[in-house]
mmJSON file of the N, C-alpha and C atoms, coordinates in Angstrom:
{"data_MODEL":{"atom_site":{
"group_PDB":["ATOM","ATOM","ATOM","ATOM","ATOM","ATOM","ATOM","ATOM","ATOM","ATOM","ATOM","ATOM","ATOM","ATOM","ATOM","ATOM","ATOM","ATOM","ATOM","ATOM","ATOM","ATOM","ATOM","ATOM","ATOM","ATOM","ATOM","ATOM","ATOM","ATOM","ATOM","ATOM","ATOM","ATOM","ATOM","ATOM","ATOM","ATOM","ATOM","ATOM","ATOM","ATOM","ATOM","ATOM","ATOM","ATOM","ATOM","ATOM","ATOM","ATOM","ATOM","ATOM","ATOM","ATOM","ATOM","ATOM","ATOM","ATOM","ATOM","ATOM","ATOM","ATOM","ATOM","ATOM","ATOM","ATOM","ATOM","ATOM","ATOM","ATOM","ATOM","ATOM","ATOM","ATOM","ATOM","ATOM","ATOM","ATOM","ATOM","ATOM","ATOM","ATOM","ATOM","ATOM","ATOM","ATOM","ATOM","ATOM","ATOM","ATOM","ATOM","ATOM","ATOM","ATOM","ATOM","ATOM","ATOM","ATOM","ATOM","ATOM","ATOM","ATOM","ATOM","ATOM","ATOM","ATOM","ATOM","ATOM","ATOM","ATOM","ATOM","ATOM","ATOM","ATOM","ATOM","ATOM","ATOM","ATOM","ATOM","ATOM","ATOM","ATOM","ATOM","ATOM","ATOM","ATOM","ATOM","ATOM","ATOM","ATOM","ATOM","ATOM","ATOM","ATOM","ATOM","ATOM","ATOM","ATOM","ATOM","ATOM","ATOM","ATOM","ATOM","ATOM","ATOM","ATOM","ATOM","ATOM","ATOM","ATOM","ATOM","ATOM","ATOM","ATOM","ATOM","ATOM","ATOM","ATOM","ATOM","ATOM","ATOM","ATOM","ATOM","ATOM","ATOM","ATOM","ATOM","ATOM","ATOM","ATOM","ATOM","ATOM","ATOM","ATOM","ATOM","ATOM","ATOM","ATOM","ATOM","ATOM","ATOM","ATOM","ATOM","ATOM","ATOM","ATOM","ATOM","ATOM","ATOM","ATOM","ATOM","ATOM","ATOM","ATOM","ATOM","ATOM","ATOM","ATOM","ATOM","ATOM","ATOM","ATOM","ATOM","ATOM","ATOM","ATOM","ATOM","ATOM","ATOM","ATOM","ATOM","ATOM","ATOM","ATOM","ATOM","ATOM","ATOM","ATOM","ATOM","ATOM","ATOM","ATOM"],
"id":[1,2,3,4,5,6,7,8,9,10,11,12,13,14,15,16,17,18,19,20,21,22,23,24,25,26,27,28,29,30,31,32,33,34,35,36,37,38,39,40,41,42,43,44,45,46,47,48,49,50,51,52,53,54,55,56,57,58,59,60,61,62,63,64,65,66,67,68,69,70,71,72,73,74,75,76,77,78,79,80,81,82,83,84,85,86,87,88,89,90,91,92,93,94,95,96,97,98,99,100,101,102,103,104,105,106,107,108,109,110,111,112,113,114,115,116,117,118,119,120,121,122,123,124,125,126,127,128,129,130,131,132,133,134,135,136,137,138,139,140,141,142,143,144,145,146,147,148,149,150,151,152,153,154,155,156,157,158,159,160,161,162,163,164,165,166,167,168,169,170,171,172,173,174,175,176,177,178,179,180,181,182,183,184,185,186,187,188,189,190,191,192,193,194,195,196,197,198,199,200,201,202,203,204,205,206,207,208,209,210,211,212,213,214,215,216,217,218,219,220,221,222],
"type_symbol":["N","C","C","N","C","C","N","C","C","N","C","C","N","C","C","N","C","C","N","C","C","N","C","C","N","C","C","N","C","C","N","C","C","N","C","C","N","C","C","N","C","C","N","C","C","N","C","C","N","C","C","N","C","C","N","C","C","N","C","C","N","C","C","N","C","C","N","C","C","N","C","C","N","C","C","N","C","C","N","C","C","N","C","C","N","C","C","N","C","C","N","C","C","N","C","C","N","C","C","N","C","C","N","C","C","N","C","C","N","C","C","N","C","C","N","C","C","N","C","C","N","C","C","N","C","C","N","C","C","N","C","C","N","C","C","N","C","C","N","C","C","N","C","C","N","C","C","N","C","C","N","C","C","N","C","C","N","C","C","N","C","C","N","C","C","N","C","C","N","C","C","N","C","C","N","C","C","N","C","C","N","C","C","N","C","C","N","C","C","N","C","C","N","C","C","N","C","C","N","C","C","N","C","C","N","C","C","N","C","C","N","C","C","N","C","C","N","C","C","N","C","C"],
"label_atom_id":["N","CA","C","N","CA","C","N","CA","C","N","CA","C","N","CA","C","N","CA","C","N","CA","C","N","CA","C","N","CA","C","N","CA","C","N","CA","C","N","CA","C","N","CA","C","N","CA","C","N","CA","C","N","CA","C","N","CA","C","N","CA","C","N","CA","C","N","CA","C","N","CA","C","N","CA","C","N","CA","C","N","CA","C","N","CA","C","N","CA","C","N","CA","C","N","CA","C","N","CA","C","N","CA","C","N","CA","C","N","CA","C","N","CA","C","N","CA","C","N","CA","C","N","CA","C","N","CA","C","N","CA","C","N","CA","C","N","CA","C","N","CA","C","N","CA","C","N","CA","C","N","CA","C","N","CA","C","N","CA","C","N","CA","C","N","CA","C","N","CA","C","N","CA","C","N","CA","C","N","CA","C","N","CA","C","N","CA","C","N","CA","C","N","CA","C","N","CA","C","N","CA","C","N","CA","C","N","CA","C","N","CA","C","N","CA","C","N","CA","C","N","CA","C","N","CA","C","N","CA","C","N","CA","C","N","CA","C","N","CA","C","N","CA","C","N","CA","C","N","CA","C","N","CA","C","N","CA","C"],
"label_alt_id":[null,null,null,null,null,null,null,null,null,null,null,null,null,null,null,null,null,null,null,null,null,null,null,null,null,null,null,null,null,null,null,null,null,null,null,null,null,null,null,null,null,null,null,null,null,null,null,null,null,null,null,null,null,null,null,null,null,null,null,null,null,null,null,null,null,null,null,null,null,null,null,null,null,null,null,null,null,null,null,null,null,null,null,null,null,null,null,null,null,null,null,null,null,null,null,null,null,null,null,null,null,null,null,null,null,null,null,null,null,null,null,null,null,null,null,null,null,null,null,null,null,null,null,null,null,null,null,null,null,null,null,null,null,null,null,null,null,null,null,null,null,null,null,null,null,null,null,null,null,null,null,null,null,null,null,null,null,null,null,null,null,null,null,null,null,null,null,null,null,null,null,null,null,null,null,null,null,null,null,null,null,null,null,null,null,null,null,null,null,null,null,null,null,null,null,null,null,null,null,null,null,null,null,null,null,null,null,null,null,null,null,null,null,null,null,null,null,null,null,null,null,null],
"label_comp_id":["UNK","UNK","UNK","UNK","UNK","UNK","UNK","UNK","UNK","UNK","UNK","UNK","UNK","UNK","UNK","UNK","UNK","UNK","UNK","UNK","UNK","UNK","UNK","UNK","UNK","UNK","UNK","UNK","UNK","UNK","UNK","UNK","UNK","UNK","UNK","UNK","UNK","UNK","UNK","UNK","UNK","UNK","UNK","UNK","UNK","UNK","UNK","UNK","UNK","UNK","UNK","UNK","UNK","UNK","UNK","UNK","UNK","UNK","UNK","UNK","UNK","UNK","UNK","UNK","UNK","UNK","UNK","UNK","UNK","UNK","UNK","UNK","UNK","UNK","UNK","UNK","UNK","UNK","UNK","UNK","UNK","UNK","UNK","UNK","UNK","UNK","UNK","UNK","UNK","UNK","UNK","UNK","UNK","UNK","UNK","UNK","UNK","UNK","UNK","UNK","UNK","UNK","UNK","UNK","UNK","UNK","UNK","UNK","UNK","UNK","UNK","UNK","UNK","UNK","UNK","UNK","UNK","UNK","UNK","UNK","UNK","UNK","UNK","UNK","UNK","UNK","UNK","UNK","UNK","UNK","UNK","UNK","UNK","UNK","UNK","UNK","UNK","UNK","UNK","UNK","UNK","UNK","UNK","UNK","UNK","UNK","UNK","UNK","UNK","UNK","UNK","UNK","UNK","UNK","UNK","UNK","UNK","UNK","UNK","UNK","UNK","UNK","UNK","UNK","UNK","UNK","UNK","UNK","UNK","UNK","UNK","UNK","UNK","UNK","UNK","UNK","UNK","UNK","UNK","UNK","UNK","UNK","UNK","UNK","UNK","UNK","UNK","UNK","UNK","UNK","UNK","UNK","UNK","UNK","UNK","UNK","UNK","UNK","UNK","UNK","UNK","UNK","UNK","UNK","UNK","UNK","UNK","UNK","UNK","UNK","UNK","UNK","UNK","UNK","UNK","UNK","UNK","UNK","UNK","UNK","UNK","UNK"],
"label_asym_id":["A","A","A","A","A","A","A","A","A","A","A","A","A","A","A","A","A","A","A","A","A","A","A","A","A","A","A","A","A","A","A","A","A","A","A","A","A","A","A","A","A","A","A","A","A","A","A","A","A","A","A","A","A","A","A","A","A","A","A","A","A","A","A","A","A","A","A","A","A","A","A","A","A","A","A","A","A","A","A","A","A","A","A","A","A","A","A","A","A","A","A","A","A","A","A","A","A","A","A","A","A","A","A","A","A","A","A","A","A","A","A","A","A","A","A","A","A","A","A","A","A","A","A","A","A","A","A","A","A","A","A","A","A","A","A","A","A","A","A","A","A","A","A","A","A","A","A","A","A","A","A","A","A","A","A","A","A","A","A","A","A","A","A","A","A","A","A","A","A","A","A","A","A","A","A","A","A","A","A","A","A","A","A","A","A","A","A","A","A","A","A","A","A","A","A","A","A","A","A","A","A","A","A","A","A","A","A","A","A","A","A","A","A","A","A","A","A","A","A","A","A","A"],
"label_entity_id":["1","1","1","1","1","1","1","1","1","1","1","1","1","1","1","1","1","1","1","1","1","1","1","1","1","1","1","1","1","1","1","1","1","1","1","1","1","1","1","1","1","1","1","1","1","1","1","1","1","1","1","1","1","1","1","1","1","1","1","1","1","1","1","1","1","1","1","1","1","1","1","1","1","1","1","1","1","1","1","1","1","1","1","1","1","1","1","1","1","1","1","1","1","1","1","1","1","1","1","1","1","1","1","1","1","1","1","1","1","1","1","1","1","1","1","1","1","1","1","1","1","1","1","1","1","1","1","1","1","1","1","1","1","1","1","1","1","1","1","1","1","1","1","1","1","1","1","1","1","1","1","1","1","1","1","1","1","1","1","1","1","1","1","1","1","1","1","1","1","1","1","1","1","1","1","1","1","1","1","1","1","1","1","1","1","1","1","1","1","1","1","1","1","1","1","1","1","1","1","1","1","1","1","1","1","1","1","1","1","1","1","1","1","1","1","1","1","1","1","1","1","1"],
"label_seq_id":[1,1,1,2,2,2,3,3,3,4,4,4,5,5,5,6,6,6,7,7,7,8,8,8,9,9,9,10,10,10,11,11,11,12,12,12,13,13,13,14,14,14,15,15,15,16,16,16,17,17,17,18,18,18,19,19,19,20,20,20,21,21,21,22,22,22,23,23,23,24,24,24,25,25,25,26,26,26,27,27,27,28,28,28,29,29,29,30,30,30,31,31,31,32,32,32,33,33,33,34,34,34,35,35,35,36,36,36,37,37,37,38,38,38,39,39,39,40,40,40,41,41,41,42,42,42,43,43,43,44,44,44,45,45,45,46,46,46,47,47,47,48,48,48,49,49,49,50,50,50,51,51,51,52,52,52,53,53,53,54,54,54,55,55,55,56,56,56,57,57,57,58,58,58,59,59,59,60,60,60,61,61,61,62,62,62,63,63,63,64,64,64,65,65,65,66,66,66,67,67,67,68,68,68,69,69,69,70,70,70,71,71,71,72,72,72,73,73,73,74,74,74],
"pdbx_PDB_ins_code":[null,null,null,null,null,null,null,null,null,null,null,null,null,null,null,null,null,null,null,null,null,null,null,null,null,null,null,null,null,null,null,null,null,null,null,null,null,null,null,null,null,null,null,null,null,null,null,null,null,null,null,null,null,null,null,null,null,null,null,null,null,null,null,null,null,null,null,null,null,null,null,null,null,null,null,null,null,null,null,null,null,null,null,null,null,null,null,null,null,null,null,null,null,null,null,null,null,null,null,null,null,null,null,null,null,null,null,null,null,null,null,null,null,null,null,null,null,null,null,null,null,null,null,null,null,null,null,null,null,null,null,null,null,null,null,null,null,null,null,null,null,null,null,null,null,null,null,null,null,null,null,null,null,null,null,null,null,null,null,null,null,null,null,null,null,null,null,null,null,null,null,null,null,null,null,null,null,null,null,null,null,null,null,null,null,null,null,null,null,null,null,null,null,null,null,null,null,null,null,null,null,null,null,null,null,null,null,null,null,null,null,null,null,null,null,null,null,null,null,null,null,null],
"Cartn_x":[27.702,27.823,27.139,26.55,26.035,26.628,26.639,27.383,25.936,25.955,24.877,25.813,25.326,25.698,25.422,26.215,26.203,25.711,26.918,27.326,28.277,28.051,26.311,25.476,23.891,23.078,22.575,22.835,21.966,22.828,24.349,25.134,26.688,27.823,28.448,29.642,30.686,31.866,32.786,34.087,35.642,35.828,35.021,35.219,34.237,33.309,31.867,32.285,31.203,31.13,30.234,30.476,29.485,29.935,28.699,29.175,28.659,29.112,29.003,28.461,27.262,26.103,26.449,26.188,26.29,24.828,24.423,23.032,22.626,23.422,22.292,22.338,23.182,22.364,21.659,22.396,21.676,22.641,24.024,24.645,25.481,26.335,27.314,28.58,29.065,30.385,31.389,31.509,32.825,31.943,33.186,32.31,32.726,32.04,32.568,30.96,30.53,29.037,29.464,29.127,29.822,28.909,27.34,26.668,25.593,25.148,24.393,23.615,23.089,21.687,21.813,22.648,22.967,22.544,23.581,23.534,22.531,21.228,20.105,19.244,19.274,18.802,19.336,20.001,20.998,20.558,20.451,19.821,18.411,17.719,15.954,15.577,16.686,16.333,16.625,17.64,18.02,16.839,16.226,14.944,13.693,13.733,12.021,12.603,13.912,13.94,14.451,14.853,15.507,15.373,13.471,13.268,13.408,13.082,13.749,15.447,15.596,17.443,18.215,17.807,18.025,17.798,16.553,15.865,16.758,17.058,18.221,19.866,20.009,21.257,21.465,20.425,20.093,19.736,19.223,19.338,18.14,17.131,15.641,14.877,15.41,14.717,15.554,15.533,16.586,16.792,17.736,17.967,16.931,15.734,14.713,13.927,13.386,12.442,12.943,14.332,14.494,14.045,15.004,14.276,12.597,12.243,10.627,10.501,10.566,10.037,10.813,12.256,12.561,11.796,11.614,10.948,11.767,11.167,12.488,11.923,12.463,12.089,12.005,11.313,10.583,10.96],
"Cartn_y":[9.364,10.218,11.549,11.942,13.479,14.563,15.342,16.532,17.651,17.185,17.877,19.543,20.119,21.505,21.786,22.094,21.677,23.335,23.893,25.252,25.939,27.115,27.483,26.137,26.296,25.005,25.309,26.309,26.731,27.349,26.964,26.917,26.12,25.808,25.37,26.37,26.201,27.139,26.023,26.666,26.719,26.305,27.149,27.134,26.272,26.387,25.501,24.287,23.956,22.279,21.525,20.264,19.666,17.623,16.992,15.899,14.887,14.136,12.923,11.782,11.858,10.85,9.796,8.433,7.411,6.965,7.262,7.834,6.072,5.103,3.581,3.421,4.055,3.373,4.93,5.705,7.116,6.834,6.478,6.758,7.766,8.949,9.575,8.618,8.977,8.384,9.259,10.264,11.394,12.741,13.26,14.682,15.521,16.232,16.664,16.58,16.112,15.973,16.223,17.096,17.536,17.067,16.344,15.778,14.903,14.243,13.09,13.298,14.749,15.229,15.484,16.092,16.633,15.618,14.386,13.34,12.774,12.316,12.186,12.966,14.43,15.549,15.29,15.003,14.361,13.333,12.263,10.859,11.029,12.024,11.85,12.901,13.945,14.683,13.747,12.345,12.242,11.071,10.376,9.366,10.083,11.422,11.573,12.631,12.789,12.774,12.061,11.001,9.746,9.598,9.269,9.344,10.952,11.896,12.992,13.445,12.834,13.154,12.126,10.797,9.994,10.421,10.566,11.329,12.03,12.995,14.325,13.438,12.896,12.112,11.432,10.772,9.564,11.048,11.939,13.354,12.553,12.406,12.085,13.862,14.408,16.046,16.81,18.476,19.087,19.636,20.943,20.88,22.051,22.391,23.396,22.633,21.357,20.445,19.936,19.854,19.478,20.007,21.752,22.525,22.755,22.451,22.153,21.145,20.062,18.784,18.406,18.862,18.942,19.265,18.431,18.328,18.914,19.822,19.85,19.21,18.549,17.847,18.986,18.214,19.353,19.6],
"Cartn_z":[-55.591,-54.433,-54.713,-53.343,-54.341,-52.647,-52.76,-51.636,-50.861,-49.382,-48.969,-48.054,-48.432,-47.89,-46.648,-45.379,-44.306,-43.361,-43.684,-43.286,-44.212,-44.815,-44.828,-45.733,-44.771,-45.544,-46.679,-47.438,-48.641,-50.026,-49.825,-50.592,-50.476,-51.658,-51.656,-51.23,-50.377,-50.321,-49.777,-50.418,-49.979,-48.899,-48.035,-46.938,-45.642,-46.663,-45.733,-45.725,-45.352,-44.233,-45.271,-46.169,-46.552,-46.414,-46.786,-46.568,-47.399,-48.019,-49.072,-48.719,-49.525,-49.147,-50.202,-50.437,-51.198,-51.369,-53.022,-53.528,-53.572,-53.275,-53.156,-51.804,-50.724,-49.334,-48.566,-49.155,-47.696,-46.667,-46.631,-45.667,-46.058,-44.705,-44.834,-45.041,-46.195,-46.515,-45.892,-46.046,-45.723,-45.409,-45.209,-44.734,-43.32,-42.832,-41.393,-40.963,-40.797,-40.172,-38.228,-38.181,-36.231,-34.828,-35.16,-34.135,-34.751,-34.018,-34.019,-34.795,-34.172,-34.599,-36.185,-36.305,-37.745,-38.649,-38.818,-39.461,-39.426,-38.794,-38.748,-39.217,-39.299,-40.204,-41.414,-41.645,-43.323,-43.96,-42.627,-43.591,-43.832,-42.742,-43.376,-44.259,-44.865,-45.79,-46.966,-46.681,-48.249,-48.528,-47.231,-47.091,-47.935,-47.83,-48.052,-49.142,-49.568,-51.159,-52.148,-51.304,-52.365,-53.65,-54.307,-55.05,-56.519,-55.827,-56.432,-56.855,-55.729,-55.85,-57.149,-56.88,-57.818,-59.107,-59.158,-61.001,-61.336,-60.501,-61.449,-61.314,-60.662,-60.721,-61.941,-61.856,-63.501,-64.433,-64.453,-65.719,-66.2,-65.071,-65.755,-65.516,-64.502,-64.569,-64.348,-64.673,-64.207,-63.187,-62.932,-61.572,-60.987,-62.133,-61.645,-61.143,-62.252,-61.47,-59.945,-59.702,-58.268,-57.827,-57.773,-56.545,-56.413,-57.31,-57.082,-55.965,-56.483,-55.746,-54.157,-54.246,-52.821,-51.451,-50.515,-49.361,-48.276,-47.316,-46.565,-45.186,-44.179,-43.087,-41.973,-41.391,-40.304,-38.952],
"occupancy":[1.0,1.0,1.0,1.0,1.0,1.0,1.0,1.0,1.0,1.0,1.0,1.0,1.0,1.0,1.0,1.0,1.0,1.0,1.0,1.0,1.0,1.0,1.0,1.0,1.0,1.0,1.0,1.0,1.0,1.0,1.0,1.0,1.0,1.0,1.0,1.0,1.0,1.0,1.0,1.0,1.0,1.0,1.0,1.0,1.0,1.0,1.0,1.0,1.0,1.0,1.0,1.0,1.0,1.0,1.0,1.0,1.0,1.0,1.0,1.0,1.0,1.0,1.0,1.0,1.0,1.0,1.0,1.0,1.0,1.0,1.0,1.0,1.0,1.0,1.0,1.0,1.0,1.0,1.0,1.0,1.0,1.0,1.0,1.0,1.0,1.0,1.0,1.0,1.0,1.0,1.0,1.0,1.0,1.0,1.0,1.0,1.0,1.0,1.0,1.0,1.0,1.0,1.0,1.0,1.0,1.0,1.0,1.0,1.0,1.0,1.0,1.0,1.0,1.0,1.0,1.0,1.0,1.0,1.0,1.0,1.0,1.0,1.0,1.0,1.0,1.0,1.0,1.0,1.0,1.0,1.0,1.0,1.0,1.0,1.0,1.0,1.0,1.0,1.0,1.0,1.0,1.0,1.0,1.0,1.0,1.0,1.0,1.0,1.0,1.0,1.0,1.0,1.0,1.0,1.0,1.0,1.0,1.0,1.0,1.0,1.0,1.0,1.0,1.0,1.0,1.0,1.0,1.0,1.0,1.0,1.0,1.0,1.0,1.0,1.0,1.0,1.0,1.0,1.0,1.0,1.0,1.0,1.0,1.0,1.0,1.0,1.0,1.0,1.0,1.0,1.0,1.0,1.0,1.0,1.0,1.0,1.0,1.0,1.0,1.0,1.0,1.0,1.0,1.0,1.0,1.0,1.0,1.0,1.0,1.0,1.0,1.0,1.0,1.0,1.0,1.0,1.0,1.0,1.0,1.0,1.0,1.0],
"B_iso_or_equiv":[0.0,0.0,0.0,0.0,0.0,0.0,0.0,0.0,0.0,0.0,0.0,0.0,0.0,0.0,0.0,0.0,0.0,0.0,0.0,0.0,0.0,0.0,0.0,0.0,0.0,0.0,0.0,0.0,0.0,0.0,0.0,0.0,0.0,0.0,0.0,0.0,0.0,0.0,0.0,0.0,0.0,0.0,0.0,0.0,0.0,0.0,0.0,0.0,0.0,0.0,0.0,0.0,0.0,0.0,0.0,0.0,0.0,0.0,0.0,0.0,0.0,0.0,0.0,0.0,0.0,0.0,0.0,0.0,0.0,0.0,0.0,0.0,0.0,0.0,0.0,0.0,0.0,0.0,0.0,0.0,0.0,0.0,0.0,0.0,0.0,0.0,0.0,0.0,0.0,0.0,0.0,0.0,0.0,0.0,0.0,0.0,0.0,0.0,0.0,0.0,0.0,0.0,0.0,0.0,0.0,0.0,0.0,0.0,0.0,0.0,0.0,0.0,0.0,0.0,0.0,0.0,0.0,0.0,0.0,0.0,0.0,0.0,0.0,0.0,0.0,0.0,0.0,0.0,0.0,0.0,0.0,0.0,0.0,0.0,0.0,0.0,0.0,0.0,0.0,0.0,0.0,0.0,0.0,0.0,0.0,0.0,0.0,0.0,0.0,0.0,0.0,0.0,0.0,0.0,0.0,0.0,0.0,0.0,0.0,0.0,0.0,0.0,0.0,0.0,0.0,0.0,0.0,0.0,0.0,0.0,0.0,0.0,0.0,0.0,0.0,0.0,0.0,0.0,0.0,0.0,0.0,0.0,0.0,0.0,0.0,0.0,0.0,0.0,0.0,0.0,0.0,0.0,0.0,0.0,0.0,0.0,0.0,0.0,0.0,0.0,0.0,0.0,0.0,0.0,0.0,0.0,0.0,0.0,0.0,0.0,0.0,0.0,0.0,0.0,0.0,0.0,0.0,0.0,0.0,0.0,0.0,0.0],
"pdbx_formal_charge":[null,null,null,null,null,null,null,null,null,null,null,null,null,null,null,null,null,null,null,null,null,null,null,null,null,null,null,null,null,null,null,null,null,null,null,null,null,null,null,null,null,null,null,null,null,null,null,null,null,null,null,null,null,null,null,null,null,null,null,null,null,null,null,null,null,null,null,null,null,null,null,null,null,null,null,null,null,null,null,null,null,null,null,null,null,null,null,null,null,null,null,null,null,null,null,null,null,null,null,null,null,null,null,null,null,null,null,null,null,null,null,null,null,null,null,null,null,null,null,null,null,null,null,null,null,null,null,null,null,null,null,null,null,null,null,null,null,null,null,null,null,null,null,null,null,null,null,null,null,null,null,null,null,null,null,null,null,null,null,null,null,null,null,null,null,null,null,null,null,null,null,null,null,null,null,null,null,null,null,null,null,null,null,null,null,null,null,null,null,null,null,null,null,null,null,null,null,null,null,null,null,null,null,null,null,null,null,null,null,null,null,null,null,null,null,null,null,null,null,null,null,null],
"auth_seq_id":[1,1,1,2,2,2,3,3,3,4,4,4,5,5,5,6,6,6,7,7,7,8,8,8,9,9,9,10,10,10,11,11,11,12,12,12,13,13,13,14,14,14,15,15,15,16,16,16,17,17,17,18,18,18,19,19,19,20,20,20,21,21,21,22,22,22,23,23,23,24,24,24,25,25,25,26,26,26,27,27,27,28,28,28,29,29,29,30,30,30,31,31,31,32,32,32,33,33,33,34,34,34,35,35,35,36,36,36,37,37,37,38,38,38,39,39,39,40,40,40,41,41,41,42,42,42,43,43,43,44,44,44,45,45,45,46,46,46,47,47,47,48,48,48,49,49,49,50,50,50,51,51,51,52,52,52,53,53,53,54,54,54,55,55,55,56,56,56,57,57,57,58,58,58,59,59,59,60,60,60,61,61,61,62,62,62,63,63,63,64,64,64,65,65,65,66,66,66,67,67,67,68,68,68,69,69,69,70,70,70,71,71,71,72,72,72,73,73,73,74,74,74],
"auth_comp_id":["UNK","UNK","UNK","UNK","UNK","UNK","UNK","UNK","UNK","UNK","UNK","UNK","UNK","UNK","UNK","UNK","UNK","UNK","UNK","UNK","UNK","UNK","UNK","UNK","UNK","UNK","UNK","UNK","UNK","UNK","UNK","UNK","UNK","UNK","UNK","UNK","UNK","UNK","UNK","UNK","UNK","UNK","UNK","UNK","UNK","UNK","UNK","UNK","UNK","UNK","UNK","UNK","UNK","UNK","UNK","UNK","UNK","UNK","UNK","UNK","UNK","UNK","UNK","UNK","UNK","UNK","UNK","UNK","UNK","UNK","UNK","UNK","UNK","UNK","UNK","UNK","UNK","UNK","UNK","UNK","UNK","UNK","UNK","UNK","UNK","UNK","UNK","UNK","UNK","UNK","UNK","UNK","UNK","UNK","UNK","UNK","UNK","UNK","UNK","UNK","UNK","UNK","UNK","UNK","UNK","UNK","UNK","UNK","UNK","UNK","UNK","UNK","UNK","UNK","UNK","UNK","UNK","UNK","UNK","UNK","UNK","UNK","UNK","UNK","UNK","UNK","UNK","UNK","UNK","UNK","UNK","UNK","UNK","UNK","UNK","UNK","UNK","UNK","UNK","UNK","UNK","UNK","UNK","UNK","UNK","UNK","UNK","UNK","UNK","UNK","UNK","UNK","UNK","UNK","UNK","UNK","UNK","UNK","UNK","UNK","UNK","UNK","UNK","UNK","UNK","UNK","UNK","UNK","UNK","UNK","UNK","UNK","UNK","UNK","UNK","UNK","UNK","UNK","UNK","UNK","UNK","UNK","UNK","UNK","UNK","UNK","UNK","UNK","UNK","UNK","UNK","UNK","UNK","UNK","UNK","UNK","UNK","UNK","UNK","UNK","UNK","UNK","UNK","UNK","UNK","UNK","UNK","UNK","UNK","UNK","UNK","UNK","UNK","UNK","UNK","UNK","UNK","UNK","UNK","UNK","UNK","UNK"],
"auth_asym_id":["A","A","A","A","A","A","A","A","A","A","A","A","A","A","A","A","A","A","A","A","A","A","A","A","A","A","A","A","A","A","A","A","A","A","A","A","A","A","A","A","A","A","A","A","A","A","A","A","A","A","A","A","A","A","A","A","A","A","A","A","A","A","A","A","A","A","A","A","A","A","A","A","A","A","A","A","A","A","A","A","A","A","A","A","A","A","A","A","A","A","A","A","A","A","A","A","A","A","A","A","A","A","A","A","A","A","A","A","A","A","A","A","A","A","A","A","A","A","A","A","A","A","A","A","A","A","A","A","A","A","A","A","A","A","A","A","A","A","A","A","A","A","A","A","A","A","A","A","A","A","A","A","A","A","A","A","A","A","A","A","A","A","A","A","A","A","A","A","A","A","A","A","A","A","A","A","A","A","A","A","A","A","A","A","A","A","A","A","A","A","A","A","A","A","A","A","A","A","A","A","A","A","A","A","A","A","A","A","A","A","A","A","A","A","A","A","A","A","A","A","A","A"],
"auth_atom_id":["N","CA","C","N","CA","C","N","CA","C","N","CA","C","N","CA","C","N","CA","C","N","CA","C","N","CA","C","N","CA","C","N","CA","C","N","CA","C","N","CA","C","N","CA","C","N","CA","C","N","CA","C","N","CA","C","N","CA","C","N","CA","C","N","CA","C","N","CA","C","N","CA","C","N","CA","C","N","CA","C","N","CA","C","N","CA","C","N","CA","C","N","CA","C","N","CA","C","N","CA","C","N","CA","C","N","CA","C","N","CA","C","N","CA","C","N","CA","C","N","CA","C","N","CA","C","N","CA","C","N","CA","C","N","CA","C","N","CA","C","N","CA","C","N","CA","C","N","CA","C","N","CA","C","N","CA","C","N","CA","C","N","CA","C","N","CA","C","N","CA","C","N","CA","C","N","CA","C","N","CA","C","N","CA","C","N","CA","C","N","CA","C","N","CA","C","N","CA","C","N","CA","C","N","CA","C","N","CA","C","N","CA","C","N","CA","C","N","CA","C","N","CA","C","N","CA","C","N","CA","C","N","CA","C","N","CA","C","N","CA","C","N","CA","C","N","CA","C","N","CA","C","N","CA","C","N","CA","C"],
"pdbx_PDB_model_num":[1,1,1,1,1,1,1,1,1,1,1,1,1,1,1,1,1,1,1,1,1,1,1,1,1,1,1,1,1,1,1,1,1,1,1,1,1,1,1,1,1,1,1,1,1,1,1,1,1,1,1,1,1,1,1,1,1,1,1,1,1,1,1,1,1,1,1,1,1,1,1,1,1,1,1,1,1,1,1,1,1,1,1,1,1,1,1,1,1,1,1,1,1,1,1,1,1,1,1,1,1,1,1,1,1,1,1,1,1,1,1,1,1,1,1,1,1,1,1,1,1,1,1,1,1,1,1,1,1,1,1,1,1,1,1,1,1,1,1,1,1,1,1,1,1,1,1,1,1,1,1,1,1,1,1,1,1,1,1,1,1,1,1,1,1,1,1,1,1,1,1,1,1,1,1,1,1,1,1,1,1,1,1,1,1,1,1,1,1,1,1,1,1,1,1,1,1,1,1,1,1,1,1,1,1,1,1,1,1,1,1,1,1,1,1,1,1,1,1,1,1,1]
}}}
């Protein structure tokens, strides 16, 4: 499982909104994901970084090389 940061989108809080992706299919497992749209912004950020996200999961790069290689969808 890995935790996408919802609100605020660019950090983890107490209090924020995030939601638990399951790193072999790209679906939301749990979470508060609040519209359609969102969750579709969720699954094609984790589509067109799948391969990156995985690597640091498996601790093939670290978490500088992520924020390098992270794509953000448009």
């Amino acid at each position: 499982m890995d935790q996408v940061a919802i609100d605020p989108p660019d950090t983890f809080s107490p209090r924020g909104v995030s939601a638990s992706i399951a790193i072999d299919s790209g679906k939301v497992v749990a979470g508060k994901v609040r519209s359609t749209k969102l969750l579709r912004q969720v699954q094609q950020f984790f589509e067109l970084n799948r391969g990156v996200l995985l690597d640091c999961w498996n601790c093939h790069i670290s978490t500088a090389e992520l924020c390098r290689r992270l794509k953000s969808i448009k």
